[in-house]
N, C-alpha and C positions, 0 to 999 in steps of 0.2 A: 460222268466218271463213276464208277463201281467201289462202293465203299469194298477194302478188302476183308476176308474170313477175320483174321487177326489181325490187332494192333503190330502195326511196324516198329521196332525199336529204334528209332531215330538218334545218335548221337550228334549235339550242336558243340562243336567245337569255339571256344570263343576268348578273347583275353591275346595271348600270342607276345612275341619280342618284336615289338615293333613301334614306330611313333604313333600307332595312330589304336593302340592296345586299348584308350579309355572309350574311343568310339564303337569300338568290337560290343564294349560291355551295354552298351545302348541298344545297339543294332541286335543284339542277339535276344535283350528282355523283348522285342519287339517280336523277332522272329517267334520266341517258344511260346509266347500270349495270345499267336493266332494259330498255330498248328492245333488243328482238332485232337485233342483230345480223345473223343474215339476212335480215331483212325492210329492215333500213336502214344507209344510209347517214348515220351522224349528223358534222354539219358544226358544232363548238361554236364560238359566236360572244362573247365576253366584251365587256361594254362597261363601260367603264371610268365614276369617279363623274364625269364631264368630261362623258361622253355618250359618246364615242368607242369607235365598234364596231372590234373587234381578231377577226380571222381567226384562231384557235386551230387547231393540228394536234391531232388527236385522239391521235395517240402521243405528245404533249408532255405530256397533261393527264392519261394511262392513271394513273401512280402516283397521282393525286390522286382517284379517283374513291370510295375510301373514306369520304373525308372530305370537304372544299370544294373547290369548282374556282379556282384560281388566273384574273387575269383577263393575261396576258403582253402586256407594253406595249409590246415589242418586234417584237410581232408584223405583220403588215400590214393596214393599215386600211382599211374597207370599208365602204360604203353600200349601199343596197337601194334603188335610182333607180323611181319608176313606171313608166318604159318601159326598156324593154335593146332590145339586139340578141340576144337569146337564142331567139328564134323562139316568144315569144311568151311564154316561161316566166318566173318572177323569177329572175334572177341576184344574187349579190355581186357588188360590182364596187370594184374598188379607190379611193382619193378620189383618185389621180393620174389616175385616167379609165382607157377604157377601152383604150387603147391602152400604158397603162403598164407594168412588168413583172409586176406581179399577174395573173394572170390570172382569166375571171370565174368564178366557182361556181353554174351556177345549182342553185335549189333545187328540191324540190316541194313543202313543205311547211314552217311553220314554228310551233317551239313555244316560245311565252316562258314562260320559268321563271322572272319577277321579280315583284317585288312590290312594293306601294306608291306613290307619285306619280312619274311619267312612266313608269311601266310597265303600274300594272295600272286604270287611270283613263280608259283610252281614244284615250290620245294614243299609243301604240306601235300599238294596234290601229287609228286610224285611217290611220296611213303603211302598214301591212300591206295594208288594203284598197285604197290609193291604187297601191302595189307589183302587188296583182293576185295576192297568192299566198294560197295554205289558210294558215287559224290557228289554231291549239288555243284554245279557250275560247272567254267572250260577245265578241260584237263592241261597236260603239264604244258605243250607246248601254247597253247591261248594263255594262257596263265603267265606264263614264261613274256612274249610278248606283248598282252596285252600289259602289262607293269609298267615296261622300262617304255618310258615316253619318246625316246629319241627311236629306238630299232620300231616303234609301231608307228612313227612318222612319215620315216623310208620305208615300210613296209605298202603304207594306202598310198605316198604317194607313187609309187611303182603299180598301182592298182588305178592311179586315172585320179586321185582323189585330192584336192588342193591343201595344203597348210601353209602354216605363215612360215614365214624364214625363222629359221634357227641353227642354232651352234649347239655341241656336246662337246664336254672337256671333262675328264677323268682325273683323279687324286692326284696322280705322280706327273700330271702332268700342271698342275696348279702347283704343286709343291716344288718342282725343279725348275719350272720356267712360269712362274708369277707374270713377271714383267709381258711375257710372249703372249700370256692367255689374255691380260688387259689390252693388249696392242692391238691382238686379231679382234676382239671382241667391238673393240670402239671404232676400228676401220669399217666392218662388215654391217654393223645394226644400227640403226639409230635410237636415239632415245623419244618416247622410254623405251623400255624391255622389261623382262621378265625372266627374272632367274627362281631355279625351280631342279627340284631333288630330281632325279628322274626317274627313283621307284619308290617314289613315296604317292598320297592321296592326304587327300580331305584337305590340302592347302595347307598343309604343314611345310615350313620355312619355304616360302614361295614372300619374293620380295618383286615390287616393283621398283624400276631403277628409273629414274629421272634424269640424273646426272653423272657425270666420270668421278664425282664425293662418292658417291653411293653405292657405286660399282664393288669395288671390292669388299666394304663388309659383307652385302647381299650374297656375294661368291663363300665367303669365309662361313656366314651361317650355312649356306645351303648344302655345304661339306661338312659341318657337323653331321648332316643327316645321312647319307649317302656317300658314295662312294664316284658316284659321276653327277655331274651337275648341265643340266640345261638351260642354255640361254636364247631367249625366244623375242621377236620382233613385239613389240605392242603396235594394237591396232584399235582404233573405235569397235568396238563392234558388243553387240548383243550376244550372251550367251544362252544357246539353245541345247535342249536335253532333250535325249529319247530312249527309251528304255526297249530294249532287243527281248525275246525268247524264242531256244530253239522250238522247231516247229516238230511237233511227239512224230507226225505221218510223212518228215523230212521234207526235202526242199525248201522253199523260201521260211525264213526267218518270220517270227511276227514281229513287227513294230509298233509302238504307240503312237498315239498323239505326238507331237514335240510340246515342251512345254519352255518356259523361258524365268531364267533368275535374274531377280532385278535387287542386285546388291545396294543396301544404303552406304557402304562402306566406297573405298575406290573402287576396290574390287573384290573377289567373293574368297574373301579371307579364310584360314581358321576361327577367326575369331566371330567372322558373321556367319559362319556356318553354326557354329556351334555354342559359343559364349554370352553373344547380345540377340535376344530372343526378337528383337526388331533390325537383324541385320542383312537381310533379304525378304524379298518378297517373290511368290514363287506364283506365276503367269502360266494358268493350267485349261484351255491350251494356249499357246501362245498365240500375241496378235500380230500375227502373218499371216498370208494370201492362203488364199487353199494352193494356190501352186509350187508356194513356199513349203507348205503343209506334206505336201506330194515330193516334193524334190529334197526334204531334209530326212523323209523315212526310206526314199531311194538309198541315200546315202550312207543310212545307220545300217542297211544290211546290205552294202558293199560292204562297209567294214567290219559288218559281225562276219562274210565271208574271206575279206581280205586276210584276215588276225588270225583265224582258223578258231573261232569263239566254238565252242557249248555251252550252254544250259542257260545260260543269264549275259544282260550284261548293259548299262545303260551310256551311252555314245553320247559325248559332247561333243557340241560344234560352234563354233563361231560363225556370227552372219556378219560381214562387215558395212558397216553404217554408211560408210564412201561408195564401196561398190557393187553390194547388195549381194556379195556372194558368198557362198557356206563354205568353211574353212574346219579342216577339224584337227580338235586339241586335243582329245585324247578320250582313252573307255577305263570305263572300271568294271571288271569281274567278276569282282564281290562287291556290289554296288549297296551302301546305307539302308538299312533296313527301319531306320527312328521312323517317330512320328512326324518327322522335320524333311524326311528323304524324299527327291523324286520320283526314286525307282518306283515303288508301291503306289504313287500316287499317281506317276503316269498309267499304269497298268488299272487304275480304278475306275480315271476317269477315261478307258478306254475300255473299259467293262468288264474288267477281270479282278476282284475283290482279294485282299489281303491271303483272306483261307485259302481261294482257288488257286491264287498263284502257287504258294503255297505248295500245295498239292501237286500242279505240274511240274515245279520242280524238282520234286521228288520222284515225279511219274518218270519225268527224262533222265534223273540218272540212274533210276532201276530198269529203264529200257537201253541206255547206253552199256552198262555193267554186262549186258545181257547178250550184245551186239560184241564186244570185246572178248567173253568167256565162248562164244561162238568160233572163234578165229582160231587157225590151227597153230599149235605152239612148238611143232614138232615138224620134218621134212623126214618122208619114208617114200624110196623109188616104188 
């Protein structure tokens, strides 16, 4: 790859209103620690859980970069208007306008590093495209479904692609008929199950249910978080991970390794992802056949096909321990960037290093931006 004339000015967007905001602040000290330096210019953009994007100096945030990025409220606040006076480019621009003492920044590039609802759901990516700049990752529609865990169920399974049984129940539907959603629920699943937000990540309010006791708090949390809640069969089964990239020369998708987590907890919690530093262990590659090996990277780019994915995206899947077959649970878009994440690690031990990755992903969405400004926006007989 061809270092470019000038530094790119990369803005990392990172922070966001969502549950899963403090892992953003991981994921993204991660992200801007391995972008070359000569290659960019990174511009970190903190947005607070309010929504409010905050203008971070890069020498302010340098000591934090081992750890989380701080989001500095003091700093100066900034939106990303569809049109600038920038000569065409996307700028920051201060919310005093542009004539205020801020001055604007503009960017060439921009990569979010959040996760969860109103980050990685389609709704930051759609102001991205309305802004007119490059984005790391799927655009609105991948984004859009790859989120909500129930519409990308029905989506692979219409594509040929097995999942376990599940239910989706929405707010006003738990709120008016309580009694209804426990009745269908206990008829159709057996125990356990697994209830679970359905646009949330990283195992936030995801409760296992044992018993018809347990049922209804696990529902009650899982509606604190979200708005629809998913109820999903449990199964024995081994959880397997693979990490997707669009392919820059098109057609097939790359895929990794698969690699495999072996929770010490029951299952791969919040709390073992991220809280008890011994509460996974991460199986890189995993120990399965090679034909296991072959038939689980078949599968991650059906579904980076199915989902209508870009740029990124790492595909979980379930192997069932009964009947030895791959079941999948779901993808993340903006997939963990720590030093704890698979994404990165699959991709390393599949021979593409933190930087490089890095780099291609930025390569693909300043060649998609490129593909899309090509397209005619106008109809003349």
């Amino acid at each position: 790859m061809t270092k470019p004339t000038k530094r790119l000015r990369v803005a990392v967007l990172y922070g966001g209103r969502s549950g899963e905001h403090e892992i953003s602040l991981i994921s993204a000290a991660s992200v801007i620690r391995n972008l070359d330096p000569t290659r960019y210019e990174v511009i970190p953009v903190g947005i607070d859980k309010e929504g409010v994007w905050h203008l971070n100096d890069l020498k302010l945030i340098e000591s934090h970069l081992q750890k989380a990025l701080p989001v500095f409220m003091d700093t100066p606040r900034v939106m990303l208007p569809p049109t600038t006076d920038s000569g065409g480019a996307g700028a920051l621009v201060a919310l005093g306008g542009v004539g205020s003492a801020t001055p604007q920044r503009p960017i060439d590039v921009v990569f979010p590093v959040m996760h969860g609802p109103l980050c990685e759901d389609g709704t930051i990516q759609g102001l991205l495209e309305l802004a007119g700049v490059p984005f790391v990752g799927a655009g609105v529609l991948g984004s859009a479904v790859g989120m909500d865990k129930g519409v990308s169920k029905r989506l692979v399974s219409a594509a040929g692609i097995d999942t376990a049984e599940f239910r989706t129940f929405r707010w006003d539907d738990w709120k008016h008929g309580r009694a209804r959603v426990l009745d269908e629920i206990k008829r159709s699943l057996p125990y356990p199950m697994f209830v679970k937000p359905v646009n949330l990540g990283s195992s936030v309010g995801i409760h296992k249910v044992k018993s018809a006791g347990e049922l209804e708090p696990a529902l009650e949390d899982a509606f604190r978080y979200d708005s629809k809640v998913l109820v999903e069969r449990g199964i024995a089964a081994r959880e397997i991970e693979l990490s997707a990239l669009e392919n820059v020369d098109g057609g097939e998708p790359l895929i990794s390794v698969a690699g495999e987590i072996i929770p010490t907890h029951e299952f791969y919690s919040y709390e073992a992802k991220y809280l008890d530093e011994g509460g996974a262990a991460l199986e890189i590659p995993a120990k399965i056949s090679e034909a296991q090996q072959k038939e689980a990277r078949a599968i991650a780019a059906k579904v980076f096909r199915a989902l209508e994915l870009e740029g990124m995206a790492r595909v979980d899947l379930f192997l069932d321990k009964n009947t030895g077959k791959f079941l999948f649970n779901e993808v993340n878009t903006i997939p963990g960037f720590t030093s704890i994440s698979m994404y990165p690690k699959l991709w390393e031990a599949s021979g593409i290093g933190s930087s490089d990755l890095l780099n291609r992903l930025i390569e693909l969405a300043i060649a998609r931006h490129g593909r899309s400004n090509a397209l005619k926006r106008d109809w003349k007989s």
